[in-house]
C-alpha positions in Angstrom: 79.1 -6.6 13.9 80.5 -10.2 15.0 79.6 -12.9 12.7 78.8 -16.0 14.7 79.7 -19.9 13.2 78.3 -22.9 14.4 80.7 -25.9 14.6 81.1 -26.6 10.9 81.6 -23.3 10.3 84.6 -23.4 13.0 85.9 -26.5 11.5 86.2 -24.8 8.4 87.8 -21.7 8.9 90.3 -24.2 11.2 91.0 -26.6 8.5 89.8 -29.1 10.9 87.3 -31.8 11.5 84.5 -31.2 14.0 85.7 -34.3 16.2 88.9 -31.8 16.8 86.6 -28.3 17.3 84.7 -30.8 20.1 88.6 -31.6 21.0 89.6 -27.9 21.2 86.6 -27.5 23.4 87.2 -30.5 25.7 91.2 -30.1 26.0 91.9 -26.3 25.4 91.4 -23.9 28.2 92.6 -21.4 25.9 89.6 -22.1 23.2 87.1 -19.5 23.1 84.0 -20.1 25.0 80.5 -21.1 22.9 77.5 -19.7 23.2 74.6 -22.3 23.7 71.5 -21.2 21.7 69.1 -24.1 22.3 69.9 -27.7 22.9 71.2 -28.6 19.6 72.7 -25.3 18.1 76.2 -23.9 19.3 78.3 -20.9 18.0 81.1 -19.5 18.6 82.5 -15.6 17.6 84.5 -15.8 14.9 86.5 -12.9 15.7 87.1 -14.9 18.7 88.1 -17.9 16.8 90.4 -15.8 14.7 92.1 -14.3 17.8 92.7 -17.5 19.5 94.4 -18.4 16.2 96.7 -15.7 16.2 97.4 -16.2 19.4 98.8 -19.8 18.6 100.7 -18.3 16.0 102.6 -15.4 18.2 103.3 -19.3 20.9 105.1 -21.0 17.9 
């Protein structure tokens, strides 16, 4: 079962602030896509997250 992190929870496992998830979001076509759940709460996969990071890692 996929565990699902709002912003915070992103900037976290990033080591990141959430200005630069909002960044990510913004700037990085790459950067998977949130799911809206109401107006004020957003989350994102986390096994997404963590395969968008690997992916940067295999680039560098």
């Amino acid at each position: 079962m996929d565990k699902y992190l709002r912003v915070k929870g992103v900037a976290e496992m990033l080591s990141v602030s959430t200005s630069t998830v909002w960044n990510y979001v913004k700037q990085d076509t790459n950067f998977p896509k949130s799911i809206k759940l109401t107006g004020s709460v957003t989350v994102w996969s986390a096994n997404e997250i963590q395969a968008w990071v690997e992916s940067k890692r295999r680039r560098l």
